[in-house]
C-alpha positions in Angstrom: 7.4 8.7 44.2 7.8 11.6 42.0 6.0 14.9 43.0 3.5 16.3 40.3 3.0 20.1 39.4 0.9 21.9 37.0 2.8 24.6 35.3 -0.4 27.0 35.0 -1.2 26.4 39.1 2.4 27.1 39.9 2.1 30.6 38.5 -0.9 31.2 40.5 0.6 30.2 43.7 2.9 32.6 46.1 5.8 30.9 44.1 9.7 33.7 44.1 10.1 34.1 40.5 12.7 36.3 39.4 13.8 38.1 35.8 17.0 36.1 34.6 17.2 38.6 31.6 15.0 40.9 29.1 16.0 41.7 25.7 14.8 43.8 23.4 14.2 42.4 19.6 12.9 45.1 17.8 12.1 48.7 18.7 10.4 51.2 16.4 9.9 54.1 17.2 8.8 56.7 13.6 6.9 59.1 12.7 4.5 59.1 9.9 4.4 55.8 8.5 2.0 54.6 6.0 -1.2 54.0 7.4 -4.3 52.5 5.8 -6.4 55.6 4.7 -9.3 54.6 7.1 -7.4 55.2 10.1 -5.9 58.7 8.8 -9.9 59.6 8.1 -10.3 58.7 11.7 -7.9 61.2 12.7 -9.8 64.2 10.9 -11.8 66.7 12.8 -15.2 66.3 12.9 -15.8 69.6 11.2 -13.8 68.1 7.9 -15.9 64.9 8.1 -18.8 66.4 7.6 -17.0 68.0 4.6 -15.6 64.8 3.3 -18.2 61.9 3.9 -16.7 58.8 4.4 -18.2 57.1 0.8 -16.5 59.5 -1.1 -13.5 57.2 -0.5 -14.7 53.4 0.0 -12.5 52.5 -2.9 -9.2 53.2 -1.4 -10.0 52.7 2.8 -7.5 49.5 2.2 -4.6 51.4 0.8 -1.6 52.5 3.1 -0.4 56.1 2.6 1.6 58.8 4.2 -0.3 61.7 6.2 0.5 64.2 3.2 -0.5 61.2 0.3 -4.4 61.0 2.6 -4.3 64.8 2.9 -4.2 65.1 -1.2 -7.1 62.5 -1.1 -9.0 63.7 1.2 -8.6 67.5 -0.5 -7.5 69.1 2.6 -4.1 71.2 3.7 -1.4 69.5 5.2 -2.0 70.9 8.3 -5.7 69.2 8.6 -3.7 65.9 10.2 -0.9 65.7 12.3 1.9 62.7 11.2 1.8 60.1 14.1 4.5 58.9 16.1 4.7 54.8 15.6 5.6 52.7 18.2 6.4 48.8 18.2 8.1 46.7 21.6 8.7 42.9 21.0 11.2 41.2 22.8 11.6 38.0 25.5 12.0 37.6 28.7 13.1 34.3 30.7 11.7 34.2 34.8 13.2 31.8 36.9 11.7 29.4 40.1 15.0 28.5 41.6 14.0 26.3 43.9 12.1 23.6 41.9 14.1 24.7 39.9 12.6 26.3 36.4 12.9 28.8 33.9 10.3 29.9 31.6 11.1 31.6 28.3 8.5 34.1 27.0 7.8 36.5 24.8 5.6 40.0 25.2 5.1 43.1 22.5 3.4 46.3 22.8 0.7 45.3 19.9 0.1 42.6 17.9 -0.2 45.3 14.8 2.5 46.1 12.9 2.8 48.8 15.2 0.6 51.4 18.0 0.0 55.1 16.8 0.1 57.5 19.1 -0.4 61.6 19.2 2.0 61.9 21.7 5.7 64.3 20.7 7.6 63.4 24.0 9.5 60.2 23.5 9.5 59.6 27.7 6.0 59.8 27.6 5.2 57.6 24.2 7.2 54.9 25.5 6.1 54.8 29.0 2.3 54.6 27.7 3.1 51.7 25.4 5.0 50.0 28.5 1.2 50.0 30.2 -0.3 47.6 27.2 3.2 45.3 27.2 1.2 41.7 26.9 3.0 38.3 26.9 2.1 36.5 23.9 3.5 33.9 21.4 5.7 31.3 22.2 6.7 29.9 25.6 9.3 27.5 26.4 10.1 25.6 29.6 13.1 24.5 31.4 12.7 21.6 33.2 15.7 19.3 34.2 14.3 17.6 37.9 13.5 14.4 37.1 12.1 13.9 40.6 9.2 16.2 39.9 6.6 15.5 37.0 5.4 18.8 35.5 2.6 19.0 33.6 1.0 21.8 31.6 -2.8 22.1 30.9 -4.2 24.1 28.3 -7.9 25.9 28.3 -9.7 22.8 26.9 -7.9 20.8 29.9 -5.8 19.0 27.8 -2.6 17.8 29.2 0.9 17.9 28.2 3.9 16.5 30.1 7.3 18.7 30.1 9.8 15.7 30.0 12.9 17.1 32.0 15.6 17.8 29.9 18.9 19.9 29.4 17.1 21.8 26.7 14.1 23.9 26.8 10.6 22.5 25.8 8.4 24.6 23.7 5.3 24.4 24.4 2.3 23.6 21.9 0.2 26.8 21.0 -3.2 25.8 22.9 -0.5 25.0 26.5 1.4 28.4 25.5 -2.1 30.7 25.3 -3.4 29.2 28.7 0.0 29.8 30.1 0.7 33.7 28.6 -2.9 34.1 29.7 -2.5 33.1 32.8 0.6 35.5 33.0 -1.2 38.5 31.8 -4.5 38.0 34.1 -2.4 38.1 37.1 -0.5 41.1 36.1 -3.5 43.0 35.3 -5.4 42.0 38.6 -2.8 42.1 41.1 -0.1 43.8 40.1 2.2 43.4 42.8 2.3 39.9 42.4 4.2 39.8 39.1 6.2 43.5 39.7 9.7 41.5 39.6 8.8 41.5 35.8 7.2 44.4 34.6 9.3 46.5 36.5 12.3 44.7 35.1 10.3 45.0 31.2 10.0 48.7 32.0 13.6 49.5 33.1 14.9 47.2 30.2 12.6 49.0 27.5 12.9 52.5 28.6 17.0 51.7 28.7 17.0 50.9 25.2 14.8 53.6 24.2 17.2 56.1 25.9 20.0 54.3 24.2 18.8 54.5 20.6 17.2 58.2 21.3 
């Protein structure tokens, strides 16, 4: 008789997962990129919005500029807004359950923007903020090999999908990979300690590579 499991109750149980590996895929870390003009208007004082009324510039909120580009539309001095520092994590990580045994392959990024602004100057400090909104998101693939145990995924409309064991992974479809990153994220945000093997092994892997490049 082969043993069933649910891939999203698994992660909820008291199961030993452990970080196989983290890698970073791309890591951005600029000052004053271009910006849509609406966000650099957010930035001004409230003193110089007052001064400059948000309709004057309906036409152009869309358009992306440099700080000193919005300063000359806005008509103030350059040192009415301060460039930002841009940040953007994305990378994958793969956990392992030995024992079953089974891998799963995820991804996580800072922001699903192009990238996270920030007012911050110390690079420590940017970086260890943008650690604190790491999500897992995208694509998630399962290695499953045991073909004594049947593994199932269901997805937030309960809709099942069976992981056929195999040598190779298995990605999953988006609807199985959302209840699963989901899943993932709620448990880090509520207790912590239960997923620590990872995010401590997300934040030692990011800030490594940060202190690397910088």
């Amino acid at each position: 008789m082969t043993d069933r499991f649910i891939l999203q109750e698994v992660l909820t149980d008291d199961v030993p997962f452990r970080v196989h590996n983290v890698k970073i895929d791309k890591f951005i870390y600029e000052q004053d990129l271009p910006l849509m003009l609406l966000a650099h208007y957010d930035r001004l004082s409230d003193e110089l919005k007052i001064q400059k009324p948000l309709t004057d510039f309906f036409g152009q909120m869309n358009d992306k500029v440099t700080t000193a580009q919005a300063c000359a539309i806005f008509g103030v001095s350059p040192e009415s807004l301060r460039p930002a520092t841009h940040i953007k994590i994305t990378g994958t990580s793969v956990i392992v359950w030995d024992e079953f045994p089974l891998a799963l392959h995820l991804q996580f990024t800072n922001t699903a923007k192009d990238s996270q602004t920030t007012d911050e100057p110390d690079l420590t400090q940017a970086v260890a903020d943008e650690i604190g909104n790491i999500l897992l998101s995208g694509n998630v693939n399962v290695l499953h090999k045991n073909t004594a145990k049947e593994l199932v995924s269901v997805d937030l409309s309960d809709d099942e999908f069976v992981i056929t064991p195999s040598d190779n992974y298995t990605r999953l479809p988006n609807s199985h990979a959302l209840a699963t990153t989901q899943i993932l994220n709620h448990i880090r945000h509520t207790t912590p300690q239960a997923m620590a093997y990872l995010s401590h092994a997300l934040r030692d892997k990011i800030m490594e590579h940060a202190q690397e490049r910088f």
